[in-house]
C-alpha positions in Angstrom: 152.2 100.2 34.4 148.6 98.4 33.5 146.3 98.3 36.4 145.5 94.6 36.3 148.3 91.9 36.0 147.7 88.0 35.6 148.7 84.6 34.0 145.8 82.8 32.0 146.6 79.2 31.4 145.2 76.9 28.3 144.2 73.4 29.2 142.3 71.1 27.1 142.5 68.0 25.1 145.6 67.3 22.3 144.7 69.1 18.7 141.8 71.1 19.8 143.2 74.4 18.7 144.9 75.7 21.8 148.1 77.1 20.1 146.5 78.2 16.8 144.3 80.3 19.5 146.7 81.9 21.2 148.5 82.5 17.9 145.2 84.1 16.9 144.6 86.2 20.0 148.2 87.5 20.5 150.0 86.4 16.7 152.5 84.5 18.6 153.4 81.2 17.4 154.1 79.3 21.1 155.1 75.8 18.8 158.9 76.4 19.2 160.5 73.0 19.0 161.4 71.9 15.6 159.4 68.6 16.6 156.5 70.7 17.8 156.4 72.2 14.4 157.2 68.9 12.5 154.3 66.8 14.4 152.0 70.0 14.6 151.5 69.2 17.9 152.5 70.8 21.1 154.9 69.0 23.2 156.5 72.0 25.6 155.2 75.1 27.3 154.4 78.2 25.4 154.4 81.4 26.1 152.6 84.4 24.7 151.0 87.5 26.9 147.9 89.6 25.5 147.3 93.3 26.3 144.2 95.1 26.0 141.8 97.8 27.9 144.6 98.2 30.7 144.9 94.7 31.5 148.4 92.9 30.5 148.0 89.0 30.2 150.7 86.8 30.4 149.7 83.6 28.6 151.2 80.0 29.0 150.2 77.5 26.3 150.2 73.9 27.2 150.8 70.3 25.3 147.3 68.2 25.3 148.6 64.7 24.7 148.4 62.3 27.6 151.9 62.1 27.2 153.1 65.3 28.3 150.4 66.1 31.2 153.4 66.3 33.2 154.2 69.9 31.3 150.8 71.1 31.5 151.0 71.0 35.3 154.1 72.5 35.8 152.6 75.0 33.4 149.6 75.7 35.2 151.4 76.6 38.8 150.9 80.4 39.2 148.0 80.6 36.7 145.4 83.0 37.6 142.7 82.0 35.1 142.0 79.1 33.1 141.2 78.9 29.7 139.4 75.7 29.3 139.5 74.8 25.0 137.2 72.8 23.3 136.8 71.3 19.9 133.5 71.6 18.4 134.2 68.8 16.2 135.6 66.5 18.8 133.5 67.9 22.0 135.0 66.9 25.7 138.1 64.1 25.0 139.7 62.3 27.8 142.2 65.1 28.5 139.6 67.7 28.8 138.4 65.9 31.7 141.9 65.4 33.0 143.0 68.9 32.8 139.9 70.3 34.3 140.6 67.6 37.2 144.2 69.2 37.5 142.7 73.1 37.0 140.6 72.0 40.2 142.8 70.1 42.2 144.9 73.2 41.9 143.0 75.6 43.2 142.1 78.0 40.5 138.8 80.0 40.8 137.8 81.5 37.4 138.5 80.8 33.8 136.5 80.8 30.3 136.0 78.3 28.4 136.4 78.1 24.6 134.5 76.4 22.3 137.2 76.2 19.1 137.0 75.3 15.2 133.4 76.8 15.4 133.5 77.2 11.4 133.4 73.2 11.4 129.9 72.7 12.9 126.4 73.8 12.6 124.3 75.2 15.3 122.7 72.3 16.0 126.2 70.6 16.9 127.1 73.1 18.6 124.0 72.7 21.0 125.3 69.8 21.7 129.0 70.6 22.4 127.2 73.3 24.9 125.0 70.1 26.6 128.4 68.0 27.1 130.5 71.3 28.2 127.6 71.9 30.8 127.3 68.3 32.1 131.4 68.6 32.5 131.6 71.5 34.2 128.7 70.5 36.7 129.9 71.2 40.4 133.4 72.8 39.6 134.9 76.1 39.4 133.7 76.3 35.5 130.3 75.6 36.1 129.0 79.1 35.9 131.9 80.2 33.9 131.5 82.0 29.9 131.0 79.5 27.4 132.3 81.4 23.8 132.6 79.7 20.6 135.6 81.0 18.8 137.2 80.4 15.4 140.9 80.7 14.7 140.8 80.5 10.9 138.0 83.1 10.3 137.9 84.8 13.5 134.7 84.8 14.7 134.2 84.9 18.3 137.6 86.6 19.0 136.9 89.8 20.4 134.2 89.0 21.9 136.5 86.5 24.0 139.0 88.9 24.3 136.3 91.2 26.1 135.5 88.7 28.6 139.3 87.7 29.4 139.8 91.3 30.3 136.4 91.1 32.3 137.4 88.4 34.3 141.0 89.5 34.6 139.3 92.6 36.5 137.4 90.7 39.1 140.8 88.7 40.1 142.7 90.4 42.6 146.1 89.5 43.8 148.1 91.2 45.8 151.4 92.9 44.4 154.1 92.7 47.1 152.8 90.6 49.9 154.5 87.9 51.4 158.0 86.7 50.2 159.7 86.0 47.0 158.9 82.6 45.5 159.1 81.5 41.5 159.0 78.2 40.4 160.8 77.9 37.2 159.3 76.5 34.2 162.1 77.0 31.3 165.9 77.2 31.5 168.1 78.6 29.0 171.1 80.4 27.6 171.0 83.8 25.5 174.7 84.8 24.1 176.3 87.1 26.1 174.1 87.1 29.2 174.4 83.4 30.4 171.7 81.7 31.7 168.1 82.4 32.2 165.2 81.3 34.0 161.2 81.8 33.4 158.5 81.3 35.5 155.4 83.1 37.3 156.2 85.0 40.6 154.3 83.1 42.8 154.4 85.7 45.7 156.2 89.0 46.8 159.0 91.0 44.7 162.2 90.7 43.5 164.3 93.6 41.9 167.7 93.8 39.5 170.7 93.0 41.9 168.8 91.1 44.3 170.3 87.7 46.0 168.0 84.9 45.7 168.4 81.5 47.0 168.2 78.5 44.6 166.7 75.1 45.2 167.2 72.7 42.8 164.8 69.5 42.5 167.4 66.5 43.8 166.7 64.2 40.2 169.2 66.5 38.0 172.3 65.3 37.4 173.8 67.9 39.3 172.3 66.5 42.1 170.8 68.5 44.9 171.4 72.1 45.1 171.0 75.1 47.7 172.7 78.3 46.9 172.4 81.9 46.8 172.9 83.5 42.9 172.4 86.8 42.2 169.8 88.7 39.8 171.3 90.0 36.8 168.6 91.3 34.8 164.9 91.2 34.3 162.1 90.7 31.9 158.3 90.6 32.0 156.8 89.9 28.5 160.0 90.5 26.7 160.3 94.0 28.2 163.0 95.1 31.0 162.1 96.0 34.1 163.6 97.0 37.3 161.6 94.1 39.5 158.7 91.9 38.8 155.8 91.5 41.5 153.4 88.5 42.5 151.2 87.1 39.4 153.7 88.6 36.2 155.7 86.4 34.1 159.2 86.8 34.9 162.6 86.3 32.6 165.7 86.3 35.0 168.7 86.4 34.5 171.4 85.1 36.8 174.8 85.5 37.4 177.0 82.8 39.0 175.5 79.8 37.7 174.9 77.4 34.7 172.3 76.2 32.6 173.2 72.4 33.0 172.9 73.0 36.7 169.5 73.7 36.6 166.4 72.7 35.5 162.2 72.7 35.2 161.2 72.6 38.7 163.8 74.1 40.3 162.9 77.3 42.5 163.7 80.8 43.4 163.1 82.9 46.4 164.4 85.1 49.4 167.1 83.8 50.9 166.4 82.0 54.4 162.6 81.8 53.7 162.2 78.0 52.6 163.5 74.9 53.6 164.0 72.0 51.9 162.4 68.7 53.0 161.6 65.1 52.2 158.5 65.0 53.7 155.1 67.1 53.3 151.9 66.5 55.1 149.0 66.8 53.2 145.2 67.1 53.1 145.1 64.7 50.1 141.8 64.0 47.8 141.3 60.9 45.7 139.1 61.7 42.2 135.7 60.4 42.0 136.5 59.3 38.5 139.0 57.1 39.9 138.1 52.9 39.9 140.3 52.0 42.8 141.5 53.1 46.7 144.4 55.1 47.2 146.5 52.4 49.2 149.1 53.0 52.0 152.4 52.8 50.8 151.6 53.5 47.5 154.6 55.5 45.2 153.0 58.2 43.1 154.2 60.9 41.0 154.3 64.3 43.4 153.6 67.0 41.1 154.4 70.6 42.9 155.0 73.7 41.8 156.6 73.4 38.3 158.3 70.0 39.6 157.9 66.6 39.8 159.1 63.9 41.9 158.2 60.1 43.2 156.9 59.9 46.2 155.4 57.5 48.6 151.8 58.1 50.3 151.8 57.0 54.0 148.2 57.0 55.3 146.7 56.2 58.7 143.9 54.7 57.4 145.4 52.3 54.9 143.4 53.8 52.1 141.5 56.8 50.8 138.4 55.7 48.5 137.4 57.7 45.2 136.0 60.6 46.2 137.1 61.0 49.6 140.0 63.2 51.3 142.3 62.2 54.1 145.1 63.4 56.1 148.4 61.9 54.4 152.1 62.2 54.9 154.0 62.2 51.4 157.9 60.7 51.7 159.0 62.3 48.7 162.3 60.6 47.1 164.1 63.8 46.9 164.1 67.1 49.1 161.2 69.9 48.0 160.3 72.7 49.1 156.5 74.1 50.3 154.4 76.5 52.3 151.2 76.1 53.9 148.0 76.1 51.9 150.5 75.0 48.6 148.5 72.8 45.9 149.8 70.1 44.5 148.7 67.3 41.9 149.1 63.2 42.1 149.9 61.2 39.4 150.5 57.3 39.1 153.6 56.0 37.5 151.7 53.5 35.3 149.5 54.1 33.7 150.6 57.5 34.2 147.2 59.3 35.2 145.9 61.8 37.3 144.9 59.9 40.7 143.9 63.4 43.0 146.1 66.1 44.9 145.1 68.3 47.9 146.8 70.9 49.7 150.2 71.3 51.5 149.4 71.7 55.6 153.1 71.9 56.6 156.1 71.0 55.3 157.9 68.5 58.3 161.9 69.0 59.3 163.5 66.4 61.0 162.0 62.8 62.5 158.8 63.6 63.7 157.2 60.1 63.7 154.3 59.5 60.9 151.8 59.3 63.2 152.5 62.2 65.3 152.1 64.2 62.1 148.8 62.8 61.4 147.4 63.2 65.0 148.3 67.2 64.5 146.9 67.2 60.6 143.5 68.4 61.6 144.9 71.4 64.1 146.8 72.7 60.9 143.7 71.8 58.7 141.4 75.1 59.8 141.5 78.7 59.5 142.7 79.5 63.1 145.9 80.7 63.3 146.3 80.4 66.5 146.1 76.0 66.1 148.4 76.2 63.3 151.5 78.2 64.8 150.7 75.8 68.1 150.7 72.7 65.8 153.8 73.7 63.8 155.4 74.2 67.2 154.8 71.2 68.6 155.5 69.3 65.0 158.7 71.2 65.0 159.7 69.0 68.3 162.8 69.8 69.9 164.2 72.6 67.8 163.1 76.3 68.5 161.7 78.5 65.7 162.0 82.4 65.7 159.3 84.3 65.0 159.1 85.1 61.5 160.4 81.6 60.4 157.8 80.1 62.9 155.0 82.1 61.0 156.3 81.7 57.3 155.7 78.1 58.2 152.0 78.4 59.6 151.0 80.3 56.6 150.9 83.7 59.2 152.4 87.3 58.6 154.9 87.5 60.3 153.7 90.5 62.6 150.4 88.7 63.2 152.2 85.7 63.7 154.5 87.5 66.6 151.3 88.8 68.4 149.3 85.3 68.2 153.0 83.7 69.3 152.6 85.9 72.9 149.2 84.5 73.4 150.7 81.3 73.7 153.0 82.5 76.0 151.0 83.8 78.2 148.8 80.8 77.8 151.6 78.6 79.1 150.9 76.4 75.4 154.3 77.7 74.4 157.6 79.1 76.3 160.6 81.2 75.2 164.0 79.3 74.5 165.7 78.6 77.8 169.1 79.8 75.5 168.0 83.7 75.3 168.4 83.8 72.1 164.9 84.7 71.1 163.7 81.4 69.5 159.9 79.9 71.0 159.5 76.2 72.1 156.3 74.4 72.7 155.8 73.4 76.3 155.9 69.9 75.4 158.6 69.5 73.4 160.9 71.6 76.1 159.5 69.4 78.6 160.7 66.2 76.4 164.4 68.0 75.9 164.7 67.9 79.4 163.6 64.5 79.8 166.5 63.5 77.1 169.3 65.8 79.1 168.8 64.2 82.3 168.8 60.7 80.2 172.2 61.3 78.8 173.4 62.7 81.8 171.9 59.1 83.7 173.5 57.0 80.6 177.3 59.3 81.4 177.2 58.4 84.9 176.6 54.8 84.2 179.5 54.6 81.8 181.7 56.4 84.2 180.7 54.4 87.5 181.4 54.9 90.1 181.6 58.3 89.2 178.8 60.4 90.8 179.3 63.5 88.6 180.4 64.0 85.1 181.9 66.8 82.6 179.4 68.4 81.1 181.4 68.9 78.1 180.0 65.5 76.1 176.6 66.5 77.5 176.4 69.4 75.4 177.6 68.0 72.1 174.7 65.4 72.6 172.1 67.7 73.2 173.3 69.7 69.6 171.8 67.0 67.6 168.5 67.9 69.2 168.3 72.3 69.9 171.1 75.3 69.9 173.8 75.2 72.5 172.6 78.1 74.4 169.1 76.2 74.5 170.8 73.1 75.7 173.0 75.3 78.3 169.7 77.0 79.9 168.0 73.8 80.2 170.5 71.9 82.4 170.5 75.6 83.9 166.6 75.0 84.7 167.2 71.5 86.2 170.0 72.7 88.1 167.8 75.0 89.7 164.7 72.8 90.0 167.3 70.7 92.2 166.6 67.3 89.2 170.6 68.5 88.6 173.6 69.4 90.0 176.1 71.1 88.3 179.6 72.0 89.5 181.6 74.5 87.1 182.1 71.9 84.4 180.8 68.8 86.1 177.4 67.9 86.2 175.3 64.9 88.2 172.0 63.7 88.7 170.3 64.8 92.2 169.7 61.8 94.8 172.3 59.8 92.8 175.1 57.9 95.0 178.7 56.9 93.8 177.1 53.3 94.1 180.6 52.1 95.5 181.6 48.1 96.1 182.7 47.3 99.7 185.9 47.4 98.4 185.7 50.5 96.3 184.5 52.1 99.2 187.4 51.0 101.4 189.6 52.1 99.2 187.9 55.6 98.9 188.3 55.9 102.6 191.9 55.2 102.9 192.9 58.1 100.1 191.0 60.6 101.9 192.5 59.4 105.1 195.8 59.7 103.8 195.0 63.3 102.2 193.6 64.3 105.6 196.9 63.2 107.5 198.9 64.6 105.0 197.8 68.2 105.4 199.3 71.2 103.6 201.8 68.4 101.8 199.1 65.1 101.0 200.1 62.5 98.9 200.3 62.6 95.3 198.1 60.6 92.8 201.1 58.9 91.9 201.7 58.1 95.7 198.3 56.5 96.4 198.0 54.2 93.6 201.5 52.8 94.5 200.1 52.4 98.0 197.0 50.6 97.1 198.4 48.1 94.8 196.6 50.1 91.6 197.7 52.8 88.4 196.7 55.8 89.0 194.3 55.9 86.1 192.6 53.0 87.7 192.5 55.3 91.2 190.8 58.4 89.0 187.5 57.4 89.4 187.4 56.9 93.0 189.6 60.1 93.5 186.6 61.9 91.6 183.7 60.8 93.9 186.2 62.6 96.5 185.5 65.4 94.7 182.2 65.5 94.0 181.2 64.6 97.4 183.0 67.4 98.9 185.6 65.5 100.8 188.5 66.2 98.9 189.3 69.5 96.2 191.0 68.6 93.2 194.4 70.9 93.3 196.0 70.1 90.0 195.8 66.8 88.1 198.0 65.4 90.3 197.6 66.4 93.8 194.3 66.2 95.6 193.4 67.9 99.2 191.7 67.5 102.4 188.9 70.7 102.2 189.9 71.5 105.6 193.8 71.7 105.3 193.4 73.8 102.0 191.3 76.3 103.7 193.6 76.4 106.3 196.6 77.1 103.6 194.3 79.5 102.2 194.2 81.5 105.5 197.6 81.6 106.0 198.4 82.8 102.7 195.9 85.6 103.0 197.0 86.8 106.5 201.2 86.6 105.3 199.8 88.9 102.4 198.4 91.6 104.8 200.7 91.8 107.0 204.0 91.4 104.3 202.2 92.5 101.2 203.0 90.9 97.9 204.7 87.5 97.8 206.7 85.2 95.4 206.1 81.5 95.2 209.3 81.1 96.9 208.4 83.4 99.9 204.7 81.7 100.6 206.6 78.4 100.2 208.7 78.6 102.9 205.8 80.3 105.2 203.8 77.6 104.3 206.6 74.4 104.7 206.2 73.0 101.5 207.7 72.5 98.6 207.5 73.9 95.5 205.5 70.8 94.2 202.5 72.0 96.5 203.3 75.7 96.7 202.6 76.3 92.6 199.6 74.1 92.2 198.0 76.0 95.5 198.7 79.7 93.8 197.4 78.6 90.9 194.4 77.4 92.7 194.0 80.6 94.4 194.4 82.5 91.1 191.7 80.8 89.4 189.4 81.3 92.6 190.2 84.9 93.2 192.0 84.5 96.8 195.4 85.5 95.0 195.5 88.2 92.3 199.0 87.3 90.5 201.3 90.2 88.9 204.5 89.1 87.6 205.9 86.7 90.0 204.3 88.3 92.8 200.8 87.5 94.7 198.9 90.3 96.5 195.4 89.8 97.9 192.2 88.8 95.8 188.5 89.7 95.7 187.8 86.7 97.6 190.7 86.1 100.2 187.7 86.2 102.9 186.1 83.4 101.3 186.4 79.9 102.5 186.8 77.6 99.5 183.8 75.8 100.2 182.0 78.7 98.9 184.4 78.9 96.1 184.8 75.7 94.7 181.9 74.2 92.4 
């Protein structure tokens, strides 16, 4: 295996001798459109790869023409080193000066540039090619870069480039295997007999022959969006197999289990469960200096990212960004994306369709976390302190809880790092563990605002029930899903219970200080039920019984009958009988003393020890059963775990 592995990338402007260069330096022809070749001009990406002095090279030629910049960006995602070509006839064109902007805007840090067609000028011209090339290259990544005049017809000036490709390649370093499996993909296809194939340059991490990778597909196919797991058939770097390809190789793969026609340029592999797709990205955004006019609010742009493009609409703070300048921005992309931290990306207009700036990815945003929000936390994500990102991604991240690892992906952290900077905020009281148990982190703030909107849906239950003073809990739960996990949700009302802003009952649930807020008449009514129950004893009135009495149906009773319950002044015995706390205790204690002193019991045998019917006898076992005063075996009743207990203590 070579020691040194990278992608060099051609930029420069249309027919300055970019193909017919790499045709020279690696005698492949990357023109392989029949249009390409009929025009003689390059209209797709290219791909070639150059080996020499233990250095493998993967090459991607790119189209000049204004018309297809879009391809040279998608093109230049992954590329390691730029190789900047320049006519000496023509000198520096307008998309010299726009592909340089892009190279910049997109982060790459060395290159060479190439000074082609050499046998068509004198020295003298060439002097002042070199005076132009110097004056563009002022102030950016190419300033100080090798400046080699080359000719592709008669050679001259090839190996003495190829010398310093391989001494830059050297002084690149990139790591192998770190970090997770990402490759945007730049060419889809179909070879006979394997199905369908995919190219791109591993952006990070590894991936190996039998792997499961998960697919995100751009949104603007036909196909529609698309977020699935497909499995790696068979690899290829630089038309060679190979067991797995690492960070910085061009990669061929071939999958199993999908189509060509349902993918596309833009689309993206990587490990499963490591990226999520999202609408929205907020950005550190910079506007060229080249440019005549602001970057307004509002505006819709052309989102180029990764090997993808989408439209996209720039919400700013400010209401505008002037040439030159950078600004905190959040991009509302028309179709879902997806990004890490620290990701370049390049803006485009939609007419005239020109490069307008780019920036840098700060965090992609899930759910509805207002604009401004995001904006206030751009500058805590916008530093090299770990520590502000994972505590700004947290509190971004609202009311969901993150675990560790997907909590540090996110802030652009190792995950092991990540865990140990995750405890500081812990202990700082800046974040706090998931009330649920279930090992997911929360920012103080946001679980202090989950628990602000549980006691609100609890407030806004009560009022729909009135005059109910405690509610299931049951609807309260499938509310709070829309916002965090179950388990969360469970533990928080948990926490308010116990902080006394609650009370909850079993399955019931109220607010604390909250009254029935009965009419005079409601009231009234209340009391003459509970009367009734209390004179009724072991054998009260039946639901059905009351509402006849007072003129109502017993559905109309039910609410009234339930503040009896929740106050304590009556225990619910089935659906349809309801009890005086005292009288049932008192039943209680008679059943458990008959069981000591006769052993176990039938219905039938408690039923005429108690002088009831069947129609209260039942109902009262079954009570018992559920409480643990009765422990039932066939149709017989022996003593529980808590005969002892009075049902006051039992009862929630």
């Amino acid at each position: 295996m070579p020691q040194q592995q990278l992608v060099i990338g051609t930029a420069g402007h249309v027919d300055h001798g970019k193909t017919a260069l790499v045709r020279a330096l690696t005698g492949v022809d990357c023109d392989r459109l029949p249009e390409e070749k009929s025009r003689g001009m390059t209209i797709d990406l290219g791909f070639a790869h150059l080996e020499r002095d233990g250095c493998r090279m993967g090459i991607v030629d790119v189209p000049g023409h204004d018309r297809f910049v879009h391809n040279m960006v998608a093109g230049s995602t992954g590329v390691d080193l730029a190789l900047l070509v320049i006519a000496c006839d023509d000198s520096v064109m307008p998309q010299t000066r726009e592909h340089l902007a892009i190279l910049q805007l997109l982060g790459i840090q060395a290159g060479v540039i190439v000074l082609t067609k050499r046998d068509l000028v004198d020295d003298e011209h060439l002097d002042l090619v070199c005076d132009d090339v110097a004056e563009l290259t002022n102030g950016t990544f190419l300033e100080d870069a090798p400046v080699i005049p080359v000719s592709s017809v008669t050679e001259e000036g090839l190996s003495e480039l190829v010398a310093k490709l391989v001494e830059v390649a050297r002084q690149q370093s990139r790591s192998r295997d770190g970090g997770y499996f990402r490759l945007p993909i730049d060419r889809v296809f179909t070879l006979p007999g394997r199905g369908t194939v995919v190219t791109g340059t591993v952006r990070s991490g590894r991936v190996s022959v039998g792997d499961t990778v998960e697919l995100f597909g751009s949104g603007e196919s036909s196909t529609g969006n698309i977020q699935r797991e497909v499995r790696v058939r068979r690899l290829q770097s630089h038309g060679v197999d190979t067991d797995s390809v690492s960070a910085g190789q061009r990669a061929a793969v071939n999958l199993a289990g999908i189509k060509q026609d349902q993918l596309e340029r833009g689309d993206e592999l990587a490990e499963p469960g490591r990226l999520e797709p999202t609408r929205r990205l907020l950005v550190k955004l910079t506007v060229l200096k080249s440019e005549k006019r602001s970057l307004k609010h509002r505006r819709l742009v052309r989102l180029h990212l990764g090997a993808g493009d989408v439209t996209a609409r720039v919400l700013l703070e400010g209401g505008e960004i002037s040439p030159g300048e950078s600004d905190y921005a959040v991009l509302l992309c028309k179709s879902a994306v997806v990004a890490e931290f620290g990701q370049r990306f390049v803006l485009r207009r939609l007419s005239p369709v020109e490069t307008l700036g780019g920036g840098i990815v700060l965090s992609p945003v899930p759910g509805r976390t207002r604009t401004g929000r995001l904006l206030d936390l751009a500058e805590r994500f916008d530093n090299d302190d770990a520590l502000s990102r994972i505590d700004a991604y947290l509190e971004q991240q609202g009311v969901d809880a993150l675990d560790v690892e997907t909590l540090s992906i996110r802030a652009g952290i190792d995950p092991q790092h990540g865990s140990n900077l995750l405890q500081e905020l812990v202990a700082s009281g800046r974040v706090q563990p998931s009330p649920g148990g279930d090992g997911l982190y929360l920012h103080a703030t946001r679980k202090q605002e989950l628990k602000d909107r549980l006691l609100r849906r609890c407030q806004q239950e009560l009022e729909s029930r009135r005059p109910a003073r405690m509610v299931p809990v049951a609807p309260i739960l499938t509310a709070a899903e829309r916002w965090t996990s179950r388990p969360a949700a469970e533990g928080l009302l948990d926490e308010l219970d116990s902080q006394g802003v609650l009370i909850r009952r079993g399955e019931r649930i109220g607010v604390a200080g909250e009254t029935a807020n009965l009419t005079r008449r409601e009231k009234s009514t209340l009391d003459t039920l509970i009367g009734k129950c209390v004179a009724g004893g072991a054998a009260p009135p039946s639901l059905k019984d009351l509402a006849s009495e007072a003129g109502t149906a017993p559905k109309a009773l039910e609410p009234l009958v339930q503040v009896g319950v929740d106050t304590g002044r009556l225990i619910r015995v089935s659906p349809e009988i309801v009890a005086d706390p005292d009288a049932l205790d008192q039943v209680r204690a008679s059943a458990v003393e008959f069981l000591v002193e006769h052993g176990p019991a039938t219905v039938s045998n408690l039923k005429d020890h108690w002088h009831v019917s069947r129609k209260y006898a039942l109902p009262y076992l079954e009570l018992f059963d559920r409480l643990g005063v009765t422990l039932r075996s066939g149709d017989s009743r022996t003593v529980g775990p808590n005969a002892q207990r009075p049902l006051e203590d039992l009862v929630e």
